[in-house]
C-alpha positions, 0 to 999 in steps of 0.5 A: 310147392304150393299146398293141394289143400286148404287148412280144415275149418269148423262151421258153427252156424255162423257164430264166434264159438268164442264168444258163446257164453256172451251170446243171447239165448235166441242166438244160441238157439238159431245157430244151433237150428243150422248144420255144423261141419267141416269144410275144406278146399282141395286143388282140382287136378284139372284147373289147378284151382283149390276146390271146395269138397263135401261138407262133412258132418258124421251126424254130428247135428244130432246133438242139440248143445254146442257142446258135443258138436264142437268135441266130436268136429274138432275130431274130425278136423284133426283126423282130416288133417292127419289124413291129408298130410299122409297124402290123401287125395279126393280125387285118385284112388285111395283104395288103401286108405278107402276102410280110413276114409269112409269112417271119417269123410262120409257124409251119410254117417250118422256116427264115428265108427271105431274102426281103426286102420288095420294094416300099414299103408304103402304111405305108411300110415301109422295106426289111428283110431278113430273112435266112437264119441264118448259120453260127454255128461254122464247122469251121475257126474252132472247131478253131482256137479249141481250138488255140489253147486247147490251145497256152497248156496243153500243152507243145511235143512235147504240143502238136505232137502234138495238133495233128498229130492234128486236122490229119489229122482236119481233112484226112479231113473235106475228103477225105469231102467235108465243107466245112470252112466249115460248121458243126461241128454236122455233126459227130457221133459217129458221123462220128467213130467212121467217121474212128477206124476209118480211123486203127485200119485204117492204124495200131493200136489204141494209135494209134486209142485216143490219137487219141481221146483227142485229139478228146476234148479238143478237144470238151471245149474246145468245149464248154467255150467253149459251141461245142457243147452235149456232148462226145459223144466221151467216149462212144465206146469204148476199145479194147483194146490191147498196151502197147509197152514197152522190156525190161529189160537184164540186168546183163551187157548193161548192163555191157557197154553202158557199157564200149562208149560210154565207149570209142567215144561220150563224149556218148553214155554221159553221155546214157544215164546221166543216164536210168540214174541220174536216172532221166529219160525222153529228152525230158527229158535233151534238154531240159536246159541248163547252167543246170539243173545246180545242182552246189552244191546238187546239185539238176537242174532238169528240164522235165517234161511235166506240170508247168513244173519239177521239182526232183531231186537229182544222185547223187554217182554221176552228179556224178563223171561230169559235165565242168567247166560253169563256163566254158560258157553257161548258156543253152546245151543240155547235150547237143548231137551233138558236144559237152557245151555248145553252142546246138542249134537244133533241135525236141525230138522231133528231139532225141530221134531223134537220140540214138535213131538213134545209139543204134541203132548200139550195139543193132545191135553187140550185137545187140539187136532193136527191144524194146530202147532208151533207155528201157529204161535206166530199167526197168534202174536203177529195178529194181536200185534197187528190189531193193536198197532190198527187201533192208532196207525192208518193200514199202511203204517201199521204194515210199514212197521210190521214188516221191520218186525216180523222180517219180510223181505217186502211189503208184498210178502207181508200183505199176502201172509197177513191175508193168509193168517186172516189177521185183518178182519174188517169191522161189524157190517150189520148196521150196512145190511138194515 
């Protein structure tokens, strides 16, 4: 005997759902702008001809992700089955099957109800519950998930930091009353925008902006992992804000800062020098250990945060300044905060502090405000730097050599913190205003 139904199919808006992951972004979208559904055929009892029924979509358009409109349909798709071969007919009475069949074929519902069948049909239905959609991607797990993501790409200060920064967002949804059980859907641009205005109100505009950039990529992490459908954090504006930069020393203070630490803070001097003249950041110097130092080859093997290593040369200028390593551990952190070798079990960011509270100390025997710091150590040597190499070489030699010593991604990169350090200057133009 021939079938009185046809097998229940999904409508997904006219795409392969297989193949979603290779469809574009305005695909994706267009397919999701069209109504999902199930469908099915049932043969008219008058022309014996199978018959297409009322779509049936319990709402499941409300949901804007592929997602949960394919979990929630092949629901319906199974139950619709299971009802069909227990002898469920559209056209008769159904009337013990009628609390069943509104739950899953009304095309009014907004929503599954959980309401099983309580009694035994005389088809002997056995007891299927349909129940309510679960919550598919809690706040808590998917934040999770990015973390872990993020913690097999980022470095540890980076990561540290990222992390930080979701943590306290995580805390500003519990403490506006948002259950951090429920579903990240909740969770849109403008909610967002209201948390980074808090963040701008505590902080600056340079915080509220790196926050930003930080739940960016946690939602771009997301949505790469197809938790959610966009990445609508992109979309929020950058604001506008003053770069803190540290000032350049002048030849007198520098000089006079060098004579200080060599005659008061021998591991202290050393420190500042390896930023002088290998022109590495802080973090960077806490990082290295006696095994970096290669004074054979004259090469340092430096950690840096964009890459896992990055090989630079040793002036001579600097070798001259380094204590016998030989005997000391390999393993061992070159800097320590009483000595040159030794075990240091600390985090990097506590490195860094430490070194730039004592370097304090030597700021406030000058007299130096808080727009002086390490860091101006490197503005100070990549400008005489610049400036010497300015004398014989054209502009773009002198950058094109700068760039394989300082370590700059791209030339770019280098003409912007060159502007931004003022280090080129043009010459006396009074002779043009006569």
């Amino acid at each position: 005997m021939k079938l009185n139904y046809s097998e229940p199919k999904i409508f997904t808006g006219g795409v392969d759902i297989g193949a979603w992951s290779k469809l574009s972004k305005k695909d994706k979208k267009e397919a999701l702008s069209k109504n999902w559904y199930v469908y099915y055929s049932f043969r008219d009892p008058i022309t014996g001809k199978l018959k297409r029924q009322t779509n049936i979509k319990a709402g499941v358009n409300l949901y804007k992700d592929k997602r949960s409109r394919i979990h929630i349909l092949t629901q319906l798709k199974e139950s619709l089955e299971y009802v069909l071969s227990k002898g469920f007919n559209p056209y008769e009475d159904n009337s013990s099957l009628a609390e069943f069949i509104e739950n899953l074929l009304s095309p009014e519902k907004s929503e599954i109800k959980n309401t099983p069948t309580q009694e035994e049909t005389p088809l002997h239905l056995e007891k299927k519950t349909v129940q309510k959609t679960p919550i598919l991607h809690p706040i808590n797990t998917s934040f999770d998930l990015a973390l872990d993501t993020k913690s097999k790409v980022l470095s540890g200060i980076s990561y540290q930091n990222f992390k930080n920064r979701i943590e306290r967002f995580k805390k500003w949804l519990n403490k506006e009353g948002h259950d951090l059980k429920e579903d990240i859907s909740i969770i849109n641009k403008k909610l967002v925008i209201q948390y980074l205005n808090t963040v701008l109100q505590a902080t600056s505009p340079r915080n509220r902006n790196n926050t930003r950039i930080d739940i960016s990529s946690l939602f771009q992490t997301l949505e790469d992992n197809e938790i959610i459908e966009n990445n609508f954090v992109k979309k929020i504006n950058v604001l506008k804000s003053v770069p803190e930069r540290n000032k350049t020393y002048t030849t007198t203070e520098q000089k006079d800062i060098f004579k200080y630490l060599e005659k008061h803070d021998a591991v202290l001097y050393l420190f500042v020098q390896f930023i002088s003249y290998n022109f590495l950041r802080p973090v960077e110097v806490c990082r290295l250990k006696i095994g970096d130092i290669d004074l054979i080859d004259k090469k340092i093997y430096v950690r840096a945060k964009n890459k896992p290593v990055k090989i630079k040369i040793i002036p001579d200028i600097l070798i001259k300044q380094l204590p016998d390593l030989s005997k000391l551990n390999k393993n061992d952190f070159l800097f320590t905060p009483n000595e040159i070798g030794g075990e240091w079990e600390s985090k990097e960011n506590n490195k860094r502090d430490y070194f730039t509270k004592q370097f304090k100390k030597v700021k406030d025997h000058f007299g130096l405000g808080k727009d002086y710091g390490l860091y101006s150590f490197r503005h100070t040597f990549i400008t005489k730097l610049y400036k010497e190499m300015a004398k014989t070489a054209t502009p773009f030699e002198v950058k094109s050599k700068l760039k394989l010593i300082t370590g700059h991604a791209t030339m770019d990169a280098l003409e912007l913190y060159l502007r931004d350090i003022d280090a080129v200057l043009p010459e006396d133009y009074s002779k043009l205003l006569k």
